[in-house]
Each structure stands twice: as C-alpha cells, then as structure tokens.
C-alpha positions in Angstrom: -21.5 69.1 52.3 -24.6 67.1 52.2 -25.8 69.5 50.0 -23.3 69.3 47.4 -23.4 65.4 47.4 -27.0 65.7 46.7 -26.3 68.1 43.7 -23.8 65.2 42.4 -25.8 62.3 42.4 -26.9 60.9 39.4 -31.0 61.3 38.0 -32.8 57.7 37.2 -36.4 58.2 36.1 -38.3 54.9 35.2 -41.4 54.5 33.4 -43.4 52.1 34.9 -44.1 50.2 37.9 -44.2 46.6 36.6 -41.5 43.9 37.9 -39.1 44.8 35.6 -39.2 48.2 36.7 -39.1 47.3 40.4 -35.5 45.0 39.8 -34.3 48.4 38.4 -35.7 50.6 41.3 -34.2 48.0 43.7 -30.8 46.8 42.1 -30.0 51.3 42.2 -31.3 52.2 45.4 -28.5 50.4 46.8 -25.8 52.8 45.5 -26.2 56.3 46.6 -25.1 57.9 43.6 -28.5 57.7 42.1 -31.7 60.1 42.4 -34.4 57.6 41.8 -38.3 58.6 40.2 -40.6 56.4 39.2 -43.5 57.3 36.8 -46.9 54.8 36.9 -50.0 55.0 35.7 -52.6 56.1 38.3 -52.7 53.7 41.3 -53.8 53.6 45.0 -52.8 50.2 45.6 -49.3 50.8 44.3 -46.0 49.2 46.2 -43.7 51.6 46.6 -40.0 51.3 47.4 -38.5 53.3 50.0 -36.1 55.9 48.7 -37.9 56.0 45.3 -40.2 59.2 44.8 -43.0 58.2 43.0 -45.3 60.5 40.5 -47.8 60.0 38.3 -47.6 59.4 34.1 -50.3 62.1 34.0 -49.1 64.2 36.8 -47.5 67.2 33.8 -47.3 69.5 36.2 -44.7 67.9 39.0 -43.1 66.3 35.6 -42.2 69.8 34.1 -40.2 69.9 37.4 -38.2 67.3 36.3 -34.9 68.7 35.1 -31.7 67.6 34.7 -32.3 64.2 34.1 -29.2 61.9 33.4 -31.2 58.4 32.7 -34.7 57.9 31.7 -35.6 53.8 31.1 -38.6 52.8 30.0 -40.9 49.9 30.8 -43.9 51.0 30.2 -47.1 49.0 29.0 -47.5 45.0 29.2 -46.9 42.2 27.0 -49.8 41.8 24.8 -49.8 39.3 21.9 -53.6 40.2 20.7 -54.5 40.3 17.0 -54.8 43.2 15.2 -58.7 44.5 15.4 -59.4 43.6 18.9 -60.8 46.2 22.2 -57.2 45.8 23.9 -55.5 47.4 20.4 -55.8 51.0 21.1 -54.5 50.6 24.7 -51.8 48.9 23.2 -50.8 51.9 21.4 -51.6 54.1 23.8 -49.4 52.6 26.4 -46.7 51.9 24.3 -46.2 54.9 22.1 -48.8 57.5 23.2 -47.7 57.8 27.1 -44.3 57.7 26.6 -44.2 60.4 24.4 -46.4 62.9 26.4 -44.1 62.1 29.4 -40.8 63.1 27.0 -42.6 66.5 25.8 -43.2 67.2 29.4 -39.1 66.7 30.8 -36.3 69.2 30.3 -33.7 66.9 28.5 -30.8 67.6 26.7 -28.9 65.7 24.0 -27.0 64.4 26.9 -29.7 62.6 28.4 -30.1 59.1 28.0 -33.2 57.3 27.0 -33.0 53.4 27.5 -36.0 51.8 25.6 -37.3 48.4 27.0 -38.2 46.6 23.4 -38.9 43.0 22.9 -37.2 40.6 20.7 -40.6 40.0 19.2 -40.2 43.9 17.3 -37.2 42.5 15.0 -38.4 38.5 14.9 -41.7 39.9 13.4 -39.8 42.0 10.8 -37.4 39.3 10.2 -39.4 37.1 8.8 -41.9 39.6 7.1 -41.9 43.3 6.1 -45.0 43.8 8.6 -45.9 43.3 11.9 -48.1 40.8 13.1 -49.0 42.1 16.7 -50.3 45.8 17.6 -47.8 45.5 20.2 -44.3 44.7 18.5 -45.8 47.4 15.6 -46.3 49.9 19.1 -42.9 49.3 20.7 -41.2 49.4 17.5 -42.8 52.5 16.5 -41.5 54.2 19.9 -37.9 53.3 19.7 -38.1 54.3 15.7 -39.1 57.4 17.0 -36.2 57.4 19.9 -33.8 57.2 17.7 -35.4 59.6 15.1 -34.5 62.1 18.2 -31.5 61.4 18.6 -29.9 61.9 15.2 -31.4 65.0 15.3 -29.6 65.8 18.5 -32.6 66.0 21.0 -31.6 63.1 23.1 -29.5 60.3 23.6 -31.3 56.6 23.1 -30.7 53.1 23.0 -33.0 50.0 22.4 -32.3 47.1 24.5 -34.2 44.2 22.7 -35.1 41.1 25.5 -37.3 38.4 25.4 -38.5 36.7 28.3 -37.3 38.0 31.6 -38.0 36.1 34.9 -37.7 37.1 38.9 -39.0 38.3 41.9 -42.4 40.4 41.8 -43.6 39.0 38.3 -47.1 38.2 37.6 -48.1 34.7 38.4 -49.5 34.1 35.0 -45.9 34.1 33.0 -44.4 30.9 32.5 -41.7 30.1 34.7 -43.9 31.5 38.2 -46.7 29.2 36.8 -44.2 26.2 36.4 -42.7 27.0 40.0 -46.2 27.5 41.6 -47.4 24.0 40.0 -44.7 22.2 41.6 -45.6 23.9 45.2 -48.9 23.0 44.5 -48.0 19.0 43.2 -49.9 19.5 40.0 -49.0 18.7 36.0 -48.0 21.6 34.1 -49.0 21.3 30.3 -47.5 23.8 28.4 -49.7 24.8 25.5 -46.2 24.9 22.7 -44.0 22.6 24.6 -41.4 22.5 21.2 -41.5 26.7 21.1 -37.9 28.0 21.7 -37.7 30.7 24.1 -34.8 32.8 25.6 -34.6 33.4 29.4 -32.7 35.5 31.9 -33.1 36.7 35.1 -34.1 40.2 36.3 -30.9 40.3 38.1 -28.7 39.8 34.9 -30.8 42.0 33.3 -30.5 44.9 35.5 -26.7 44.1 35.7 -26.6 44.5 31.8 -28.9 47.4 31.8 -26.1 49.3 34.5 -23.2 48.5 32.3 -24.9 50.2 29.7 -25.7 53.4 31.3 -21.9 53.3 32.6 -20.7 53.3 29.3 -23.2 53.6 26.7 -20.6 54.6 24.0 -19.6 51.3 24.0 -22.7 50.0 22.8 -24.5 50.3 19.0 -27.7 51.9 19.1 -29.5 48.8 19.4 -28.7 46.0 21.5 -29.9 42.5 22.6 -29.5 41.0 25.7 -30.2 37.5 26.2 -28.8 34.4 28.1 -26.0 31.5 25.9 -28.9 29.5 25.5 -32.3 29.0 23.9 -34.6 26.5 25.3 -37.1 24.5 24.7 -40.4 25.3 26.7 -40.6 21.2 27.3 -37.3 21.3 28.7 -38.4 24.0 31.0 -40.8 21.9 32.4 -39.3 18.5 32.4 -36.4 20.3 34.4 
C-alpha cells in the first residue's frame, strides 16, 4: 500500500535554492501528494528542508535518474540589473540561460511535463518601451522562456512564464528593499531610498506560491504567459513613510 501511494504522488523539481525557491519547497512539503527535488548550484553551507532531496545543478549523472517528472519550476540565477559589458555579464547568461538548459537536456520529460519559468516583469517593460533590452539579465531570462516556449510548440514540453516583480518574505536577502526598510526600523535609523518616486509592484512569497499552485492545478486555464502581481502599485516613498 505504501508503495503504491508513493508511485502516485506527484514529481516537483525546483531549480534553485534562493528564497523564492524555499517558499515553494515549504508551501508543498505540507501536502503529501508531492515528491519534492531541489537542484542548486554547488554548496556546503546550504539549508536544507526536510523532506526535500537535494542534488546538484551539475550532478548529470543522479539527474539522468530523474524520470517522470510532473512539474519542473525554475528560479534559477539572481536579480542583476548590471550594464551590458561588465565581469558579472557572462554569469548572467550563464545562470540564466546556460544552466537551465543543460539541466533540461539531462531529464526524461515528456510533452506532458510542465515547465514553470520564473521571469521578471522587467523582460516585457524593457521590450515595451524599446525593441532591445537594456539589461544582460532581462535579455538572459527572456531568451530562456523564448526558448521554453519554442519547445513546446514543437511538442517537447509543456511551459509557462509567470512574469513577477518584486516578491517579498521569509528567508530573503537582507539587501532587498522591504528587509532593509524593516531592519532600519529594528535598528531606529532613517531609511533613504535612493528613487523614492519609482513605482514598484509587491506581493508576498505566500501569494505567490499560492498563485504559482493554482497554476500547476490547472494550467489549461492559463495563456502561455502570465503576470502575477498584487491590485496595487506603489510608490517606493510610500513604502517607507508607511
């Protein structure tokens, strides 16, 4: 019996180890119809979650294992907003469209997999408002889930794009905006925002996880690429004065 139960459960690989990918690990190890995996770049010091097996991006070998996958999300890489020309450019790249795509050559999928692409808003502002892109990284991401979706209308894969902007909760780096806001008001000291009048978007890890399972639930309900953000936008000023 336990057997069978296992054999039914549900296959969730994530790609990466950042907070974002640790709401995810967290919000589905609470329902046991999931098989969880987690793929990272090489890292002694990593926190793992219980119930989670963890590999290695470059481990191919234990990845060729991987088969029938149901759910594959990716949240690979960091933010990066260099300029074009810089040392960080490559690993840009390499992060965001290079990894990622070694990792896919190295699963069994099916057409009936389902590839959930972590973009950023900042791939279709930057196209919005001119034909190129201004960062290596939106030009990276939007390269990858170009590329995604290349695959699956030629049947190789099922993919989406979620597009988000600026995602806040537990586990995040201390250096993003709203921990630094919070940890200045611990700390009693003025918080200057460097583009106070800049409108941003925000919504919590939680909602975004939450939106992120209604998708895999019923992805044909859903286009091919989707945007998930709060009501609001806000003003970074606001932020603060709040």
């Amino acid at each position: 019996m336990s057997t069978l139960k296992r054999i039914n459960k549900k296959k969730i690989i994530v790609l990466g180890n950042g907070f974002i990918s640790q709401s995810i690990l967290n919000y589905f190890k609470k329902n046991n119809k999931y098989l969880l995996f987690c793929l990272s770049k090489p890292n002694k010091n990593i926190k793992k979650i219980k119930g989670v097996k963890y590999l290695s991006s470059n481990d191919y070998k234990n990845i060729k294992k991987l088969c029938d996958i149901d759910f594959i999300i990716n949240a690979l890489g960091n933010i990066n907003h260099s300029n074009f020309k810089t040392n960080s450019e490559y690993k840009i790249f390499d992060e965001h469209f290079n990894i990622p795509i070694k990792i896919l050559k190295n699963m069994t999928i099916s057409k009936i997999t389902l590839f959930l692409q972590i973009g950023s808003i900042d791939e279709i502002d930057q196209l919005n408002k001119n034909r190129y892109h201004l960062t290596p990284y939106a030009l990276s991401k939007n390269f990858f889930s170009n590329y995604l979706l290349t695959l699956k209308y030629n049947k190789f894969i099922n993919a989406k794009i979620i597009y988000v902007n600026s995602v806040f909760g537990k586990k995040q780096k201390k250096d993003r905006f709203i921990p630094s806001v919070i940890n200045s008001f611990l700390i009693k000291k003025i918080f200057i925002p460097t583009s106070p009048n800049q409108n941003r978007n925000f919504i919590s890890s939680t909602e975004f996880v939450n939106a992120v399972h209604e998708i895999l639930n019923k992805p044909n309900n859903f286009n091919d690429k989707i945007i998930i953000k709060s009501k609001h936008d806000y003003k970074i000023k606001d932020i603060v004065s709040y």
